[in-house]
C-alpha positions in Angstrom: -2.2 -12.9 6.7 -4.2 -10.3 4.5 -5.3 -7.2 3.5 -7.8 -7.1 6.4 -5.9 -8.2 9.4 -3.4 -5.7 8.1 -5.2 -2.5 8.0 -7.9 -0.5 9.7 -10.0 3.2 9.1 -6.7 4.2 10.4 -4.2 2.7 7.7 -6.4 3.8 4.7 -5.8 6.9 2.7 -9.0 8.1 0.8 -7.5 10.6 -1.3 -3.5 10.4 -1.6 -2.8 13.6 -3.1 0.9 12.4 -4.6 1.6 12.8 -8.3 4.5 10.2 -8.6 5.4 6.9 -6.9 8.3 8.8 -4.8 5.7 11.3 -3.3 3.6 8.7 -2.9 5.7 6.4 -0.6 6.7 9.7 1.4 3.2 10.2 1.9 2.3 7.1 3.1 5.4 6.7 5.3 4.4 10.3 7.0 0.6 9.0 7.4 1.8 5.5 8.9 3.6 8.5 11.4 1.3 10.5 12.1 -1.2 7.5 12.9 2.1 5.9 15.7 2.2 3.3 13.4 6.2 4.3 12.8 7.8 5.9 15.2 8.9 9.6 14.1 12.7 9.0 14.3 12.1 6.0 11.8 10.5 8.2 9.1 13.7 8.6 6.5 15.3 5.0 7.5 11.3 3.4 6.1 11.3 5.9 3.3 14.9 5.3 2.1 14.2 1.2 2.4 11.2 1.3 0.4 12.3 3.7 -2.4 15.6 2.1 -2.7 13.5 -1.5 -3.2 11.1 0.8 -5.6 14.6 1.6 -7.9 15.0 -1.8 -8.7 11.5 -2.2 -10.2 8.9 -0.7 -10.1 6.1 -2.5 -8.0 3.4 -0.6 -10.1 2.0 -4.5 -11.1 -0.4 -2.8 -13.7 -4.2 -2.4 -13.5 -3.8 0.9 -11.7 -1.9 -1.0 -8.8 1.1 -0.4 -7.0 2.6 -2.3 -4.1 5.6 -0.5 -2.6 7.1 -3.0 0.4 10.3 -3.5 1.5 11.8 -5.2 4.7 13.4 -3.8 7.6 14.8 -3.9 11.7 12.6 -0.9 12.1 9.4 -1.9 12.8 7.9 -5.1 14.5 5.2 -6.6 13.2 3.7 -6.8 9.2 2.7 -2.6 8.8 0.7 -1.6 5.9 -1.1 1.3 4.3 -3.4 1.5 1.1 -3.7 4.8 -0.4 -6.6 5.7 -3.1 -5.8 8.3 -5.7 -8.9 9.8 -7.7 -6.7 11.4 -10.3 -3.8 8.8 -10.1 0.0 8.4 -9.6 2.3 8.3 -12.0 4.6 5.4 -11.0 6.3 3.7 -13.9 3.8 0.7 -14.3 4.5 -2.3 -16.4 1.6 -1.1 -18.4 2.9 2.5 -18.3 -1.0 3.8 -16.5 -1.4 6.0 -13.6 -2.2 3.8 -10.4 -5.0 4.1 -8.4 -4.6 2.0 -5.8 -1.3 1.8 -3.5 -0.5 -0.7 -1.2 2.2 -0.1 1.0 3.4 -3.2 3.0 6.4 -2.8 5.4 7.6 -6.9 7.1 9.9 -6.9 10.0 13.6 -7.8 8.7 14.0 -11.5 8.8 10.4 -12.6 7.7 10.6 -12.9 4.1 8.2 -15.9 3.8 5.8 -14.0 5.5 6.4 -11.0 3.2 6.0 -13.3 0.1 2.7 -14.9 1.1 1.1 -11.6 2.0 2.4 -9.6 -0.9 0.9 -12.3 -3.1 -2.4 -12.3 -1.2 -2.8 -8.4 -1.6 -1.4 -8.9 -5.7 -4.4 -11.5 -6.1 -7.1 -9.9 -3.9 -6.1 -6.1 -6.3 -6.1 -8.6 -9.4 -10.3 -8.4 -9.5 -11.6 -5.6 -11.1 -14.7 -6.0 -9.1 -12.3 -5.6 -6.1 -10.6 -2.6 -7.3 -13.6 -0.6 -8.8 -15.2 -1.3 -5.5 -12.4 0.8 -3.6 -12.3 3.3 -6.0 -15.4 4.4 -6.0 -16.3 3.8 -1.9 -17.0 7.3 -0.2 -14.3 6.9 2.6 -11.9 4.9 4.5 -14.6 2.9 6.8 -16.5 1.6 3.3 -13.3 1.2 1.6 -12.1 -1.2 5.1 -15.3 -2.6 5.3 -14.7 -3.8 1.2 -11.4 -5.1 1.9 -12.9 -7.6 5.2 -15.4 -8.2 3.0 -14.4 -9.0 -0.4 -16.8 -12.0 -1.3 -19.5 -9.8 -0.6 -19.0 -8.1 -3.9 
């Protein structure tokens, strides 16, 4: 599984407006929401899962990339959104820099081998800087999605 079977127009976030990492993941939780992607009455059980993985460690890998995920009985299949912030998120990076790039990825309690393969497929796909100035500077959500299903195009 990867980054394109995992998102559409729908699942991408153009312009998170979220100044920290625990904004950030309430953000995308609420847009994964309002898009029926999580059911409304699941909001604060996804949020709490994901920040309470996020106190751990931060997933802020560096190279202005974040990967929040976490596991949980709450949804049923691999969910994911990727958010794009233009003046970045401050989210306690290994390398202490604002992220530009968020990746949320939310597996299905019980599938943690499928949650380590695609976490480390989305960690090498962000990896190239090709790949993440390409998102950055795409206009919208379609040319960011069409980037993402088309990465050796770059």
């Amino acid at each position: 599984m990867n980054l394109g079977d995992i998102l559409s127009v729908e699942t991408i976030i153009s312009d998170l407006k979220s100044g920290n990492r625990w904004e950030a993941i309430d953000e995308m939780v609420s847009h994964l929401v309002a898009v029926e992607k999580i059911k409304p009455e699941h909001r604060e059980g996804i949020a709490s899962v994901v920040k309470k993985r996020e106190t751990s460690m931060s997933t802020g890998i560096g190279f202005g990339i974040g990967i929040p995920h976490a596991s949980t009985d709450l949804i049923y299949e691999v969910t994911g959104v990727l958010g794009r912030s233009i003046g970045g998120v401050k989210f306690d990076s290994l390398d202490n820099q604002p992220v530009h790039l968020v990746m949320m990825l939310l597996v299905p309690q019980g599938q943690f081998q499928k949650h380590l393969h695609t976490l480390a497929a989305i960690a090498k796909m962000l990896h190239s800087r090709e790949f993440r100035t390409a998102l950055e500077q795409a206009p919208d959500a379609a040319a960011m999605l069409k980037i993402i299903k088309n990465p050796t195009r770059l």
